[in-house]
Backbone as XML, in Angstrom:
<?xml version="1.0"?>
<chain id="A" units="angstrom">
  <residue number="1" name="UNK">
    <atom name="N" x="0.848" y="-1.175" z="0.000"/>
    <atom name="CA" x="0.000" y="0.000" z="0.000"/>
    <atom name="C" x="0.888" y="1.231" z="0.000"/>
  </residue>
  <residue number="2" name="UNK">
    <atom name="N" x="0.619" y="2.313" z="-0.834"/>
    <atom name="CA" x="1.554" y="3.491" z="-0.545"/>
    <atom name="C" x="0.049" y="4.558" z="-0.347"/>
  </residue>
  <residue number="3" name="UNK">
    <atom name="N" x="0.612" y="5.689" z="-0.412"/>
    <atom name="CA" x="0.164" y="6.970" z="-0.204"/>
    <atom name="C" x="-0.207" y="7.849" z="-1.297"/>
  </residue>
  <residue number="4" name="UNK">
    <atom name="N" x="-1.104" y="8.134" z="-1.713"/>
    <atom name="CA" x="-1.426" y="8.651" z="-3.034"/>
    <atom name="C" x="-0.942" y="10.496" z="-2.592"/>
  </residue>
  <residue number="5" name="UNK">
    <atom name="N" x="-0.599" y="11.100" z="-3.945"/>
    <atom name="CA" x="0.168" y="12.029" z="-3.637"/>
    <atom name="C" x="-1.237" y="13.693" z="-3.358"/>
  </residue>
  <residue number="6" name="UNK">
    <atom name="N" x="-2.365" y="12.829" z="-3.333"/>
    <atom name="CA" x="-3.318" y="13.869" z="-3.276"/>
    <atom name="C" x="-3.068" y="13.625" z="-1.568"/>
  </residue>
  <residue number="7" name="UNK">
    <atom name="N" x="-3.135" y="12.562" z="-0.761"/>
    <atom name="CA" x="-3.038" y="11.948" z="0.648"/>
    <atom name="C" x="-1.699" y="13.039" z="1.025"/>
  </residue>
  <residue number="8" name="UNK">
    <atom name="N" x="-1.065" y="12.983" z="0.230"/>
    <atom name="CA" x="0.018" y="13.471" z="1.403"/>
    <atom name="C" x="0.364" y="14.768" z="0.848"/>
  </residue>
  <residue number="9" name="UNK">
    <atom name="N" x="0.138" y="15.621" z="0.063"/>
    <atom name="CA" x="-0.009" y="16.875" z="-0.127"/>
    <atom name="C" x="-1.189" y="17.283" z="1.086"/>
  </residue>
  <residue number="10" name="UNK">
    <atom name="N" x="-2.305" y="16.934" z="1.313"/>
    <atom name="CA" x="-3.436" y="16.945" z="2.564"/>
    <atom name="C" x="-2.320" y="17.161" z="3.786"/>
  </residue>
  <residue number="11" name="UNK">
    <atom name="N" x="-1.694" y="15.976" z="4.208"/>
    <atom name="CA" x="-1.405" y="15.464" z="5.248"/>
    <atom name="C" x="-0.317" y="17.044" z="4.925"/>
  </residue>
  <residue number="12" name="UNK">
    <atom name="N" x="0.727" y="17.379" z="4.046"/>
    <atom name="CA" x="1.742" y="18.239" z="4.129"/>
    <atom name="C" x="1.191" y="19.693" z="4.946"/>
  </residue>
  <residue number="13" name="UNK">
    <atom name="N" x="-0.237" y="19.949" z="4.147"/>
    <atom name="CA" x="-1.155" y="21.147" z="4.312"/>
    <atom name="C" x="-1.692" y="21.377" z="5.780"/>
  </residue>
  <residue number="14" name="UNK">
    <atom name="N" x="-1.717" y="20.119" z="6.462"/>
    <atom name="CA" x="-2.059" y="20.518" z="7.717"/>
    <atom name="C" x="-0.964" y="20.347" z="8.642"/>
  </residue>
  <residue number="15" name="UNK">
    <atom name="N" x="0.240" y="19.856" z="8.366"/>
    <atom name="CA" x="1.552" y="19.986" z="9.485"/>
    <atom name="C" x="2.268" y="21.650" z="8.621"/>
  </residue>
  <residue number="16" name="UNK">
    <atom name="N" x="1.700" y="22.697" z="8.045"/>
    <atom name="CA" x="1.825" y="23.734" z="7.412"/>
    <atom name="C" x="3.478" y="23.838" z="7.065"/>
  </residue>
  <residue number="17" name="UNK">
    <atom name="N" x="3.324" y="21.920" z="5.745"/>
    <atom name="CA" x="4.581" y="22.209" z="5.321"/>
    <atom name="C" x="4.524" y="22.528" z="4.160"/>
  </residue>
  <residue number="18" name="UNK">
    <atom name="N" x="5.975" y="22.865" z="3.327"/>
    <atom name="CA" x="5.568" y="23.075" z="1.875"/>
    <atom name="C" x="7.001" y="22.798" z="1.105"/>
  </residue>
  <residue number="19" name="UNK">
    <atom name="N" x="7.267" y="21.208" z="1.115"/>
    <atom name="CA" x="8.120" y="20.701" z="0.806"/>
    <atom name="C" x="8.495" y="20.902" z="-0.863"/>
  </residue>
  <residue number="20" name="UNK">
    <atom name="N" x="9.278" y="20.632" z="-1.485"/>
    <atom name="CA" x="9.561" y="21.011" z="-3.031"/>
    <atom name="C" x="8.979" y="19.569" z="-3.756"/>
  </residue>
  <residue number="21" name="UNK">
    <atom name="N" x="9.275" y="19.546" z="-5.007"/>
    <atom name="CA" x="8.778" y="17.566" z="-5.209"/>
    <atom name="C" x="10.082" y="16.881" z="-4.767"/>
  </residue>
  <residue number="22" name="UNK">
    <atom name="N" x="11.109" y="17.117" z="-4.999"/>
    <atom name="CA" x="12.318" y="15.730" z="-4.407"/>
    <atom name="C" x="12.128" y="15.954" z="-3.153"/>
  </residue>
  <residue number="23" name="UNK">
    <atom name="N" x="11.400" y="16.646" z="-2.204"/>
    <atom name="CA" x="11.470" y="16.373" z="-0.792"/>
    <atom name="C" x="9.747" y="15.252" z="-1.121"/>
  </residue>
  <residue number="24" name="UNK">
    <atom name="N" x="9.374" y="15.571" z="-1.486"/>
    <atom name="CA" x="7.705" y="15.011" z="-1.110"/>
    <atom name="C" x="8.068" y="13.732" z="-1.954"/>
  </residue>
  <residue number="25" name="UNK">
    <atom name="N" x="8.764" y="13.525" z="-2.960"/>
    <atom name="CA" x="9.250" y="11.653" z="-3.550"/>
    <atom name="C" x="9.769" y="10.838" z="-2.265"/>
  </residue>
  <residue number="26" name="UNK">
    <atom name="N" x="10.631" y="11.824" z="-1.313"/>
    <atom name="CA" x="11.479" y="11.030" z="-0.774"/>
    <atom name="C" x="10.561" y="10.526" z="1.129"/>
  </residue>
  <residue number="27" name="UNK">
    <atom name="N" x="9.759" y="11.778" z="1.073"/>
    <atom name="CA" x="7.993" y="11.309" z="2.127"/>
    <atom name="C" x="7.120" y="10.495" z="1.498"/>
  </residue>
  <residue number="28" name="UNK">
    <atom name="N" x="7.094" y="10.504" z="0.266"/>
    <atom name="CA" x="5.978" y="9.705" z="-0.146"/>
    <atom name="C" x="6.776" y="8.033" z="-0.227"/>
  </residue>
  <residue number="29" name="UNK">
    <atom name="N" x="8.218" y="7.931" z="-0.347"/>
    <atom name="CA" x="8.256" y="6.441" z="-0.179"/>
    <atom name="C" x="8.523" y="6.303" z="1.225"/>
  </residue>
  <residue number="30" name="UNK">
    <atom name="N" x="9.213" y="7.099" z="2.002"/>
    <atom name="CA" x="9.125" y="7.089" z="3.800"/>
    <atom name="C" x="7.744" y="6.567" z="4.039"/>
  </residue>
  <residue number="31" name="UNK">
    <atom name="N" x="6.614" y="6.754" z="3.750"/>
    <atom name="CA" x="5.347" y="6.610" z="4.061"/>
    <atom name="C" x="4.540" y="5.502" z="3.826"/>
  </residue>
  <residue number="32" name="UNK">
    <atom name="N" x="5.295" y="5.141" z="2.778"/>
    <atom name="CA" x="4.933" y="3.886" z="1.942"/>
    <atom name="C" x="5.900" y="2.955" z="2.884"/>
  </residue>
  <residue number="33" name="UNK">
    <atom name="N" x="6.743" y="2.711" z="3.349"/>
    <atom name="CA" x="7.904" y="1.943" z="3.860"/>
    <atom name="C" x="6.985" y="1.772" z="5.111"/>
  </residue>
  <residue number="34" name="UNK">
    <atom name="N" x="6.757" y="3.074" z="5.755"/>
    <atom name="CA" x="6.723" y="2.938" z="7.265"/>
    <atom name="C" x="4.497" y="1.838" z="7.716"/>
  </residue>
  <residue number="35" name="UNK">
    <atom name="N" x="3.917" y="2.883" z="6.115"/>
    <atom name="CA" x="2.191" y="1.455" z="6.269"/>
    <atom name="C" x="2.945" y="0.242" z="6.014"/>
  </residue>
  <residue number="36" name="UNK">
    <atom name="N" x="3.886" y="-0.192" z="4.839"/>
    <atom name="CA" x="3.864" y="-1.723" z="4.706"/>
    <atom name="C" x="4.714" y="-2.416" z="6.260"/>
  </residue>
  <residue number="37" name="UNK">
    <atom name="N" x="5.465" y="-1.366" z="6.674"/>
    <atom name="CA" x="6.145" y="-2.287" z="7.912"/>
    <atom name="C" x="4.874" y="-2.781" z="8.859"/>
  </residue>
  <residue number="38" name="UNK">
    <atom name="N" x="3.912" y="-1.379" z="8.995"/>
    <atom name="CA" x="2.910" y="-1.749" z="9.906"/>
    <atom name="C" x="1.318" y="-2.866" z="9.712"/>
  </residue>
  <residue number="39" name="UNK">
    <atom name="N" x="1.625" y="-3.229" z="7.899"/>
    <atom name="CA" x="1.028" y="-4.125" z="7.759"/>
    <atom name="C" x="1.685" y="-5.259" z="7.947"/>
  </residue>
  <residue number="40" name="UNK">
    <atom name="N" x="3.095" y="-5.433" z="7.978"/>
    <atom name="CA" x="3.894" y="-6.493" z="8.303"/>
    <atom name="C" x="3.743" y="-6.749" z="10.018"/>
  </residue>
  <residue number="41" name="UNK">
    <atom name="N" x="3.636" y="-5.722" z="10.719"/>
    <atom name="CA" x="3.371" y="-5.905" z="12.288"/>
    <atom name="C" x="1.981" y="-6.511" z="12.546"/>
  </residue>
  <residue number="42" name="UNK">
    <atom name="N" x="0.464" y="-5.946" z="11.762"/>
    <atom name="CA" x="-0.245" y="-6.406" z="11.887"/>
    <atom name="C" x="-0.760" y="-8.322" z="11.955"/>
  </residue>
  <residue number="43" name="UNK">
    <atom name="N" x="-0.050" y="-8.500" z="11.051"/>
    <atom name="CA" x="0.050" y="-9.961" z="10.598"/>
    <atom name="C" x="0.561" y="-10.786" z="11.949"/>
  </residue>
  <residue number="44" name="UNK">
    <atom name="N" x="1.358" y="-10.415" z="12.925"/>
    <atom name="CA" x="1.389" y="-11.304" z="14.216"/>
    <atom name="C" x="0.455" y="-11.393" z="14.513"/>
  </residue>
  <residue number="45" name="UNK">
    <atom name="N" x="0.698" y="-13.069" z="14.912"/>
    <atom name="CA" x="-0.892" y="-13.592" z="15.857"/>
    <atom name="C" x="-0.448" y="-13.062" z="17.198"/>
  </residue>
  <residue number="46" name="UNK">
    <atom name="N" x="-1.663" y="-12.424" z="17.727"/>
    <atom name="CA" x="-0.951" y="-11.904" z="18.794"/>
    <atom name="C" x="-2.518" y="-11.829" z="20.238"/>
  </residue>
  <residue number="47" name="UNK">
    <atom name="N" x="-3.257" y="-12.806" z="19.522"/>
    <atom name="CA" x="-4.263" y="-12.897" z="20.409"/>
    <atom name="C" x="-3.997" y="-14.013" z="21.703"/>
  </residue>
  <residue number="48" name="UNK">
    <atom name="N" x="-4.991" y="-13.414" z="22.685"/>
    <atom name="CA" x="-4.453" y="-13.726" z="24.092"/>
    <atom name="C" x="-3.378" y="-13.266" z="24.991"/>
  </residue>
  <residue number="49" name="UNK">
    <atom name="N" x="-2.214" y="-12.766" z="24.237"/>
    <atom name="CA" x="-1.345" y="-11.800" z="25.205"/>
    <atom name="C" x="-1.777" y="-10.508" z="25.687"/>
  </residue>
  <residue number="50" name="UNK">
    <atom name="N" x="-1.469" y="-10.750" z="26.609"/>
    <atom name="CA" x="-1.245" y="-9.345" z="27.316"/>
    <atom name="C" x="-0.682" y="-8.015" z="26.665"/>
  </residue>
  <residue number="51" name="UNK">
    <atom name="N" x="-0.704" y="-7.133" z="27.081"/>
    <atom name="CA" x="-0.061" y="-5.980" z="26.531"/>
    <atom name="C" x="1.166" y="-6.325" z="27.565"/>
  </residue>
  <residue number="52" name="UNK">
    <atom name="N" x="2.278" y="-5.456" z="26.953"/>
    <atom name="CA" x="3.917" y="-5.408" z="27.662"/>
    <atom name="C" x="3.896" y="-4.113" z="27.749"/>
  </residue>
  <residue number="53" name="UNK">
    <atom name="N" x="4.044" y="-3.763" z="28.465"/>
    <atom name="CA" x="4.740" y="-1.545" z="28.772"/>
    <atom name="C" x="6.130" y="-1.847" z="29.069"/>
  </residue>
  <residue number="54" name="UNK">
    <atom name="N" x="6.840" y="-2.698" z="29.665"/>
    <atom name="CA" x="8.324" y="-2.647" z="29.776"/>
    <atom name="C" x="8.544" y="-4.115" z="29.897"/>
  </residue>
  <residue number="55" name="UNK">
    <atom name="N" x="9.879" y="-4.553" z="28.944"/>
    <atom name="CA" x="10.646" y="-6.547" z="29.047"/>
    <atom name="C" x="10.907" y="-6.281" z="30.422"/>
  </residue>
  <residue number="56" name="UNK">
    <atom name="N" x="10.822" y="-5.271" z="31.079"/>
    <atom name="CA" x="11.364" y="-5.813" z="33.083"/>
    <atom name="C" x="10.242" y="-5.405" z="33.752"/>
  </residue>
  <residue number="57" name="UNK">
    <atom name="N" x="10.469" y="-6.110" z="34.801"/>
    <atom name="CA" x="9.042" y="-5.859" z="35.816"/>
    <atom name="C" x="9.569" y="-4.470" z="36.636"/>
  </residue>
  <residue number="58" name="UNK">
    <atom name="N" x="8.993" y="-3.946" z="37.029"/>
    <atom name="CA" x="9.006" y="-2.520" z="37.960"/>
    <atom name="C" x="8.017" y="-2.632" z="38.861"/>
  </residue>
  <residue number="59" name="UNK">
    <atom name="N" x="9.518" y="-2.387" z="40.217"/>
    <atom name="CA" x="8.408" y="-2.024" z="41.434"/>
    <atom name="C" x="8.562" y="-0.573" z="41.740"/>
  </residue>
  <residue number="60" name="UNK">
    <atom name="N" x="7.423" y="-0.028" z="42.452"/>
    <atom name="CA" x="7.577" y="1.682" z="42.216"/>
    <atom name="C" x="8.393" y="2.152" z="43.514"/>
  </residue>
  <residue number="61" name="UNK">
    <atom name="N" x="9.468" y="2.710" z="43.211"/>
    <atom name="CA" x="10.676" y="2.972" z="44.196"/>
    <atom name="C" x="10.054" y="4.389" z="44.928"/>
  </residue>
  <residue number="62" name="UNK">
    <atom name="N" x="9.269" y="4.927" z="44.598"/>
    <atom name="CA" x="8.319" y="5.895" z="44.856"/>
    <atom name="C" x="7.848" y="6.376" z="46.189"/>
  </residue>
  <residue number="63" name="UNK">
    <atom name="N" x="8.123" y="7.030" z="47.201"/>
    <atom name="CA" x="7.601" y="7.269" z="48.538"/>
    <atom name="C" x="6.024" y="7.191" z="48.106"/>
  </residue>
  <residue number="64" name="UNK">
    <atom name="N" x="5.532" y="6.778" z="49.579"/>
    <atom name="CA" x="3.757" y="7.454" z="49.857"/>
    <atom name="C" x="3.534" y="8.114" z="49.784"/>
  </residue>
  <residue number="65" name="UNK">
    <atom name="N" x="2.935" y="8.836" z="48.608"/>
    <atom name="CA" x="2.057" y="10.300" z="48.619"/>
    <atom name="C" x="2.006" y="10.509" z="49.981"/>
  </residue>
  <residue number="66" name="UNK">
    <atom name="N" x="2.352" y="11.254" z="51.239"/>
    <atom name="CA" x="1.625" y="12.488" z="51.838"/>
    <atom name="C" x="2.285" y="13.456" z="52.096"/>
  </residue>
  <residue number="67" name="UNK">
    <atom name="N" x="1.402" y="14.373" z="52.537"/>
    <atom name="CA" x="1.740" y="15.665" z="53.284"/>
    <atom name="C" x="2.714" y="15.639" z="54.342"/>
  </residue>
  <residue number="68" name="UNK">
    <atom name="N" x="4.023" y="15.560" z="54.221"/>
    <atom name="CA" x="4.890" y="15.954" z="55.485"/>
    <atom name="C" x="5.432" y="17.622" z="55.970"/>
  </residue>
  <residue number="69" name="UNK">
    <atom name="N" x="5.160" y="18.226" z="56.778"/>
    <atom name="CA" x="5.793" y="19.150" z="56.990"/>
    <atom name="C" x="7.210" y="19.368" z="57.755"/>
  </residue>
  <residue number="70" name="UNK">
    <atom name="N" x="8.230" y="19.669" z="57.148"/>
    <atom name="CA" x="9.168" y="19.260" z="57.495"/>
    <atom name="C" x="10.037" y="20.552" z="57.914"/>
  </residue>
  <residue number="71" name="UNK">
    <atom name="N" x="9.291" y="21.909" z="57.606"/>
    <atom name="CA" x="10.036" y="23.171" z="58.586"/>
    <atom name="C" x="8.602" y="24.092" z="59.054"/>
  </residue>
  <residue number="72" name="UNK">
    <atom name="N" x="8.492" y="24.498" z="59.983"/>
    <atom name="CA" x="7.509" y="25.307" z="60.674"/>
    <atom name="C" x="7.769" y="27.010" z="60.315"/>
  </residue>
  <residue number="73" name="UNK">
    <atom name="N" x="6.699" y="27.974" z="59.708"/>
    <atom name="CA" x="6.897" y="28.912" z="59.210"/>
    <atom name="C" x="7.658" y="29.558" z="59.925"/>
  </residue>
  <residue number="74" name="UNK">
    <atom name="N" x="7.657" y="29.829" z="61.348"/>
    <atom name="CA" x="8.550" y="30.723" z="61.860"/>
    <atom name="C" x="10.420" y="30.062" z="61.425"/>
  </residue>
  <residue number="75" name="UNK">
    <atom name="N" x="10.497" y="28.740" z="61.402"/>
    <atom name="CA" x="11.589" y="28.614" z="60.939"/>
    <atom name="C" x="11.989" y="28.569" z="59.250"/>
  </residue>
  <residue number="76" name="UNK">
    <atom name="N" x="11.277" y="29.259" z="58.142"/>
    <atom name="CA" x="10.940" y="29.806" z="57.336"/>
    <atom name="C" x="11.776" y="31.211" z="57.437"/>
  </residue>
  <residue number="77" name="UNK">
    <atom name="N" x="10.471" y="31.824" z="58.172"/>
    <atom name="CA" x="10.694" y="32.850" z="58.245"/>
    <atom name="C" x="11.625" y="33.933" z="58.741"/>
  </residue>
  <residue number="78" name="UNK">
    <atom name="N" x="12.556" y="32.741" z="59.809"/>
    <atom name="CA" x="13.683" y="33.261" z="60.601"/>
    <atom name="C" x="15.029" y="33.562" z="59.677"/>
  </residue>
  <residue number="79" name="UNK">
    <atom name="N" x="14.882" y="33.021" z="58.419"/>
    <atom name="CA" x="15.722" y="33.308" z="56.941"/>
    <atom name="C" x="15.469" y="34.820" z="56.524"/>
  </residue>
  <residue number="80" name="UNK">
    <atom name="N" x="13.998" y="35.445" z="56.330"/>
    <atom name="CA" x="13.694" y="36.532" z="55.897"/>
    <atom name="C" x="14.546" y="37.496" z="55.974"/>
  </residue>
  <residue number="81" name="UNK">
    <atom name="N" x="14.661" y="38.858" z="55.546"/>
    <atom name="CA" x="15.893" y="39.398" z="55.727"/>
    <atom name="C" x="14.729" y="40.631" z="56.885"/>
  </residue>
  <residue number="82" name="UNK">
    <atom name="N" x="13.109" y="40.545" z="55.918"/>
    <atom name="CA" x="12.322" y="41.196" z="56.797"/>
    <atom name="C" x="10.984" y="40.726" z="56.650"/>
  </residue>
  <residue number="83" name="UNK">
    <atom name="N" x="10.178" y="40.674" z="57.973"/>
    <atom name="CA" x="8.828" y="39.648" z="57.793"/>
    <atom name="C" x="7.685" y="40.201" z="58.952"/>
  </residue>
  <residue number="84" name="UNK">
    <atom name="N" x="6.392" y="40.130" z="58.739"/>
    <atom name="CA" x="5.453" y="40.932" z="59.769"/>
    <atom name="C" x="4.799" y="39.494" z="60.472"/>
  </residue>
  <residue number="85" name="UNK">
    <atom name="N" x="5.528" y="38.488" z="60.553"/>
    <atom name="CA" x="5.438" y="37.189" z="61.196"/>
    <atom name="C" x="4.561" y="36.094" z="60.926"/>
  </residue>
  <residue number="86" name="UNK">
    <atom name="N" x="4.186" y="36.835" z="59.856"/>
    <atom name="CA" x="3.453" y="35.882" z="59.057"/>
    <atom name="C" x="4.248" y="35.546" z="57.646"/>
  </residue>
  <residue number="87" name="UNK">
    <atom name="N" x="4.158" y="36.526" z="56.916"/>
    <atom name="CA" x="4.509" y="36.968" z="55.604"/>
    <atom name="C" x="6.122" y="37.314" z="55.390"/>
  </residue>
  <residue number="88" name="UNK">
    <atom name="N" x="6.469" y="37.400" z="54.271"/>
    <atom name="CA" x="7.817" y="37.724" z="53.794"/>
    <atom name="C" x="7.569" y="39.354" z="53.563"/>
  </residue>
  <residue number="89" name="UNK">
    <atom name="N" x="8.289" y="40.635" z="53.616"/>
    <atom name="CA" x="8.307" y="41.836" z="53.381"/>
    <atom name="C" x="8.826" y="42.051" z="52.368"/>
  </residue>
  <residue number="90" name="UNK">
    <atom name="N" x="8.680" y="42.438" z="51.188"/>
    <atom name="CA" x="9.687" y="42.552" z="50.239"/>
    <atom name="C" x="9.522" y="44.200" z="49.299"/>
  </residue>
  <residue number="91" name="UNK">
    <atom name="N" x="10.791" y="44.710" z="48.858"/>
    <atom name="CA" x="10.390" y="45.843" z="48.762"/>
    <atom name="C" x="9.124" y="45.910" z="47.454"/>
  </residue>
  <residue number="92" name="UNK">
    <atom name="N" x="8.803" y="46.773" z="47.246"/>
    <atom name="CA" x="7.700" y="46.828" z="46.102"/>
    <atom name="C" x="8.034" y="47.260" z="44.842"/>
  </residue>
  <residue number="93" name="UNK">
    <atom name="N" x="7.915" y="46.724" z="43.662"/>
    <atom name="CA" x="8.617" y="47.091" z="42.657"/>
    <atom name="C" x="7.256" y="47.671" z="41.000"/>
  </residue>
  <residue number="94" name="UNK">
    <atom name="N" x="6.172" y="47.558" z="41.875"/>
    <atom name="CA" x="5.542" y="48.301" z="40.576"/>
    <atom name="C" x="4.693" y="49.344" z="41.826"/>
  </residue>
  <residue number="95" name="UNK">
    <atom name="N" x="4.604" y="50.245" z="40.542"/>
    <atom name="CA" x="4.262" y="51.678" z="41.520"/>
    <atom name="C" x="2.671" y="51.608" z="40.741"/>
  </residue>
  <residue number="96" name="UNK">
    <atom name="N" x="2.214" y="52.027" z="41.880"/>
    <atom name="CA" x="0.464" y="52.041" z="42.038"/>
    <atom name="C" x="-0.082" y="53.320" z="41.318"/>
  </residue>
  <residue number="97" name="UNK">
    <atom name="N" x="-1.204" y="53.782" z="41.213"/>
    <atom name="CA" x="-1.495" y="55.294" z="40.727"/>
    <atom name="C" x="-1.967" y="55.773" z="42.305"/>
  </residue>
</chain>
């Protein structure tokens, strides 16, 4: 099966390319190469397996999602250079009307 050149002038028009003809000979057999490989993939019998996402098994090395708090704002805030003990002070850099 290949790609008829009305198919991939379409296909060029919406990735807004605008290749010359020796670029679009050399996509139009890329294209043709890459359906027959995938009619060649189709052809495995491949009923009853499982799907594979990775040849190795993975366990998730991953901590437990939660919430730890691990510094308390005042020790935060004891970094500030200036703070109203809640908040950080910082000077103001756009001017208001």
């Amino acid at each position: 099966m290949s790609i008829s050149a009305q198919e991939l002038n379409h296909l060029c028009k919406l990735a807004k390319l605008s290749p010359d003809e020796k670029t679009l000979e050399k996509i139009s057999s890329q294209f043709t190469d890459i359906i027959n490989y995938i009619d060649t993939l189709s052809e495995a019998k491949t009923e009853g397996i499982e799907p594979l996402y990775s040849p190795v098994f993975h366990e998730s090395a991953v901590r437990e999602d939660k919430a730890v708090r691990k510094q308390t704002p005042d020790q935060i805030l004891k970094n500030a250079p200036e703070t109203d003990g809640t908040y950080f002070i910082v000077p103001r850099i756009v001017e208001g009307k």
